[in-house]
NUPA-237525 format. One line per 5 residues: for each residue x, y, z of C-alpha. Coordinates in Angstrom, 1 decimal, always signed. Layout:
BEGIN
X/Y/Z  ... .
***
This chain:
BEGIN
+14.8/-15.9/-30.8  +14.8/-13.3/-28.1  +15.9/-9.7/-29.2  +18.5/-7.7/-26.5  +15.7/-5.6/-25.5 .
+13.7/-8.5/-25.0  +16.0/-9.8/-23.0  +15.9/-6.3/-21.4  +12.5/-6.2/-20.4  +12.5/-9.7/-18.5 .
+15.4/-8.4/-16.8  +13.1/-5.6/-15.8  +10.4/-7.9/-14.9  +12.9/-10.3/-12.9  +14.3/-7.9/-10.8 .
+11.2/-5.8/-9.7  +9.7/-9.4/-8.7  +12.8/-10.6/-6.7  +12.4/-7.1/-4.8  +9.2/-7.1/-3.8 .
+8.4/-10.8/-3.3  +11.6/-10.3/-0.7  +10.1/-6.8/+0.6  +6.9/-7.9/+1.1  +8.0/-11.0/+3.1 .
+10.2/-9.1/+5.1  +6.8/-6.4/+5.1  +4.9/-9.0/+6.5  +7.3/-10.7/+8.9  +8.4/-7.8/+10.7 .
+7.0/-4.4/+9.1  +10.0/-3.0/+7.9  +12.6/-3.9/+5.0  +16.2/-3.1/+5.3  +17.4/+0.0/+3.2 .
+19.7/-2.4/+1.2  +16.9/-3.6/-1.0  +16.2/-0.3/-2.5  +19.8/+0.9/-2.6  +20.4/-2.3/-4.3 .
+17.3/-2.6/-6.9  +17.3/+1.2/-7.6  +20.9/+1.5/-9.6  +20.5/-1.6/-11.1  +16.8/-0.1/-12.5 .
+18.7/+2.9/-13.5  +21.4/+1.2/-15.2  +18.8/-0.5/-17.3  +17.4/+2.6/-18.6  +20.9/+4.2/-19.1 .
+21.5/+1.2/-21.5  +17.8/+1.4/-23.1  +18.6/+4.5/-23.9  +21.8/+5.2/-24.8  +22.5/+2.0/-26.5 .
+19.3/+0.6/-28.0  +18.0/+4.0/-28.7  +14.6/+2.2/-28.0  +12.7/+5.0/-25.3  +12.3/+8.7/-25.1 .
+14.3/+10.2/-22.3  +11.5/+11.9/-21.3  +8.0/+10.8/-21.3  +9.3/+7.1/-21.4  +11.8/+7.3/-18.1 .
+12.3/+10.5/-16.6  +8.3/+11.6/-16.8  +7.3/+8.0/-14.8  +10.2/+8.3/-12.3  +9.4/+11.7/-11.3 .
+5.7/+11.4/-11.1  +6.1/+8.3/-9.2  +8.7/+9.9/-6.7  +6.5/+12.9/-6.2  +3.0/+10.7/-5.8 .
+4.8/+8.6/-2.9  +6.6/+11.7/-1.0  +2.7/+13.5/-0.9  +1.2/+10.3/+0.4  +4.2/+9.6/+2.6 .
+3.3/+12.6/+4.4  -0.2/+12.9/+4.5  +0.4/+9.1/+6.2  -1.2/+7.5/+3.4  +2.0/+5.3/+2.6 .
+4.7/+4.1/+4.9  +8.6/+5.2/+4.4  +9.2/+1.3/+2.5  +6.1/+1.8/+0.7  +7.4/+5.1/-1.0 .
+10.9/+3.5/-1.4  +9.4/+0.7/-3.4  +7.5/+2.7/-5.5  +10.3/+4.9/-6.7  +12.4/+1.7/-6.9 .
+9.7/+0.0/-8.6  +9.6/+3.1/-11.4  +12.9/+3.1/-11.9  +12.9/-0.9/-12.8  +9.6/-1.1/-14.9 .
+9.3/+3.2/-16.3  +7.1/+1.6/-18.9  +5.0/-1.2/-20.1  +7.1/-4.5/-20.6  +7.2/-5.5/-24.8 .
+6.9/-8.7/-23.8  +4.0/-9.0/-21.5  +0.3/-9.1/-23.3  -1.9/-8.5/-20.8  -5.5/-9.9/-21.0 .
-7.7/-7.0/-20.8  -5.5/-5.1/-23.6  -5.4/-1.9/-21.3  -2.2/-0.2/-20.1  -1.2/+3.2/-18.8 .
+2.3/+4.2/-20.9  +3.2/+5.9/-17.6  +3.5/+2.0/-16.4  +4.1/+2.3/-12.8  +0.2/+4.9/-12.5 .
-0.6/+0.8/-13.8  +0.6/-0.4/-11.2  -0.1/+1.9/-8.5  -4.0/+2.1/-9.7  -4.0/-1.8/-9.7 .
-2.7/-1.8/-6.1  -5.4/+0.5/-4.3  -8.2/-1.6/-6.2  -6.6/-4.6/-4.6  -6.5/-3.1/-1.2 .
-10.1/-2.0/-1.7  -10.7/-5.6/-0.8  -9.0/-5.5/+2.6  -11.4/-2.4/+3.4  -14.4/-4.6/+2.3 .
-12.6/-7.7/+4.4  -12.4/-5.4/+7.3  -16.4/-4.3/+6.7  -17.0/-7.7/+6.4  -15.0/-8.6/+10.1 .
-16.9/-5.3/+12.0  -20.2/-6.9/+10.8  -19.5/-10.1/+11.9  -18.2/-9.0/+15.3  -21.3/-7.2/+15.7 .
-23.6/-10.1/+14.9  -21.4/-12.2/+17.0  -21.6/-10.5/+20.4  -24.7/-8.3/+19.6  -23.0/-5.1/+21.5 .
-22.6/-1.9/+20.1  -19.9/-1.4/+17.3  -19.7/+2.3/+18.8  -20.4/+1.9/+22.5  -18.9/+5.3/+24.0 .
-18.5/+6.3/+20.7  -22.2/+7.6/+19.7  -21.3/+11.1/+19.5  -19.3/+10.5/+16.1  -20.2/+11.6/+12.9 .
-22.2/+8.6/+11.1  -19.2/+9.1/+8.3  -16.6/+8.6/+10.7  -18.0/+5.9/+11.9  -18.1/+4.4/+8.3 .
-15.1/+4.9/+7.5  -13.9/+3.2/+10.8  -15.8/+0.0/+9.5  -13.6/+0.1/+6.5  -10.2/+1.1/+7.4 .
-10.0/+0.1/+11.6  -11.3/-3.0/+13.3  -12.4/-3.8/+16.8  -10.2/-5.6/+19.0  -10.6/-8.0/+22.7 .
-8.0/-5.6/+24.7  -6.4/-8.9/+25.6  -5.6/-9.6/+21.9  -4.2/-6.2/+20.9  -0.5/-6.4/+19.4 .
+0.5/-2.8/+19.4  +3.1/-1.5/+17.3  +4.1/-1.6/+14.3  +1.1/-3.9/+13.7  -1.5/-2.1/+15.2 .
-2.2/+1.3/+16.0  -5.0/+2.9/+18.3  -8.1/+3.9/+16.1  -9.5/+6.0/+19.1  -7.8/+8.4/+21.6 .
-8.9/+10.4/+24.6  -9.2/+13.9/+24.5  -10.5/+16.2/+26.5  -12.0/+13.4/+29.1  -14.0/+11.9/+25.9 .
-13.5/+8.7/+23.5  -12.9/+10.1/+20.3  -12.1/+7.7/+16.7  -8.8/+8.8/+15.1  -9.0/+7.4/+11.8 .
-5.5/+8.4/+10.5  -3.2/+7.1/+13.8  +0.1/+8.6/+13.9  +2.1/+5.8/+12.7  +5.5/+7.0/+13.6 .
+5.1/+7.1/+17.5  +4.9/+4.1/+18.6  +5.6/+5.4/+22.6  +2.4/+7.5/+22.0  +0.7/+4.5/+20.6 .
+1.4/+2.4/+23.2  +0.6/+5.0/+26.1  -2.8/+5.8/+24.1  -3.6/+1.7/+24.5  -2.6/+2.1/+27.9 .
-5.0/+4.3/+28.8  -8.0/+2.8/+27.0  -7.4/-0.9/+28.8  -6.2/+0.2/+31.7  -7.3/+3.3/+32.7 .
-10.8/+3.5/+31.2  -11.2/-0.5/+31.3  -12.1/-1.0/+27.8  -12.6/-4.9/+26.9  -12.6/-4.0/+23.4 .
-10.7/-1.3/+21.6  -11.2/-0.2/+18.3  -7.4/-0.5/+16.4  -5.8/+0.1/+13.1  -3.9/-1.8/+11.6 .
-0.9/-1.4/+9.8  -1.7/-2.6/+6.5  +1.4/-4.6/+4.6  +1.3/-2.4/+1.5  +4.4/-3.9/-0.4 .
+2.3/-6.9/-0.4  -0.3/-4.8/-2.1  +2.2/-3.3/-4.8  +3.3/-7.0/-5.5  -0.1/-7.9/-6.3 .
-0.5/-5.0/-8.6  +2.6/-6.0/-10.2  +1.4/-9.2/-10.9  -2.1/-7.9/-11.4  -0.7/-5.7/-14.5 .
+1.4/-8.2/-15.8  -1.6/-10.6/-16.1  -4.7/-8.2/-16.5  -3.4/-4.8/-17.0  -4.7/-1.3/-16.2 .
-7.8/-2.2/-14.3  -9.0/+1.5/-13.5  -8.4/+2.2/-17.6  -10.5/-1.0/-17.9  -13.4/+0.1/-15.9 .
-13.3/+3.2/-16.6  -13.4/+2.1/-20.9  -16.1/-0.3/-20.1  -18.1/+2.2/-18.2  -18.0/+5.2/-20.7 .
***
């Protein structure tokens, strides 16, 4: 027979999946989720804590709810502005810490590894995941290469060989014809000072710029390709570390056991 904090912890579970199976679609539909989910999901998370602890007694205030909250509020501000995370991506993270603060009793994950800060879990199991779009994209540069056997770089030699690596992971090249613009994709290389230059961290909150910036590669210079970033759908990403822990577990605590 299920216990009330049983019962509890599904409704933990429950409600963090509704939210971000419905942010991600909306993530991936249109790049941007209505503030209503999160001021929605994020009281109802609190109120489930409020009632773990006050009325089951069954968590520390501290290091079980307020410790994971705050670390996970402070984690998504810093990567919100070093451009790392978009504004729903931060939202649902702090959301996401206020639903699930800590492990789920009734989940027995299959590698037997879990952070008690739950939602470093999750996080951690996230950027692995998205480790495989970066290897995707690799794989997609390489291909293009092979394909049209022209330069990945043309106009572009002067780059650092790192930069140019890390361009192969995180941007992709683009027919100018086929480029979507915002919020989907961004330009990967600007013009400055009369010279191509790659810009591996575009300024996703201009989109004006952005589309001026394309405007001047395609039309001005006449590029046929362009090399663009694109805006990767990371609440799809944090839903497949949700899952991820829920099924596996702590995969970085995994690796890292197994390694050492």
């Amino acid at each position: 027979m299920a216990t009330p904090l049983l019962l509890l912890d599904l409704s933990r579970v429950l409600l963090a999946g509704v939210m971000l199976l419905y942010a991600s679609f909306m993530d991936l539909r249109i790049r941007e989720v209505p503030n209503w989910v999160w001021a929605v999901f994020a009281p109802l998370g609190l109120l489930l804590s409020l009632l773990e602890w006050l009325h089951f007694r069954a968590v520390d205030p501290v290091w079980g709810l307020a410790l994971p909250v705050l670390l996970s509020t402070a984690l998504s501000f810093l990567f919100f502005y070093l451009g790392l995370y978009g504004g729903a991506d931060a939202k649902a993270f702090i959301t996401l810490s206020l639903l699930t603060p800590h492990p789920p009793r009734t989940v027995k994950p299959l590698l037997g590894v879990m952070s008690p800060i739950y939602p470093l879990t999750i996080f951690t199991d996230s950027t692995l995941i998205a480790v495989l779009f970066a290897l995707a994209l690799l794989t997609r540069n390489l291909l293009w290469r092979l394909r049209t056997h022209r330069p990945l770089f043309e106009g572009l030699e002067d780059e650092a060989p790192w930069r140019k690596g890390l361009a192969l992971l995180g941007c992709m090249k683009v027919e100018a014809r086929s480029i979507r613009g915002p919020p989907y994709q961004y330009p990967a290389e600007i013009v400055a000072g009369g010279r191509r230059r790659l810009r591996l961290l575009p300024d996703i909150h201009d989109d004006e710029a952005a589309e001026e910036t394309f405007r001047v590669l395609v039309e001005d210079l006449g590029l046929r390709e362009v090399w663009v970033s694109y805006t990767l759908p990371f609440l799809l990403f944090i839903s497949l570390g949700f899952l991820c822990s829920l099924l596996l577990g702590d995969l970085a605590l995994w690796i890292l056991e197994t390694i050492f």
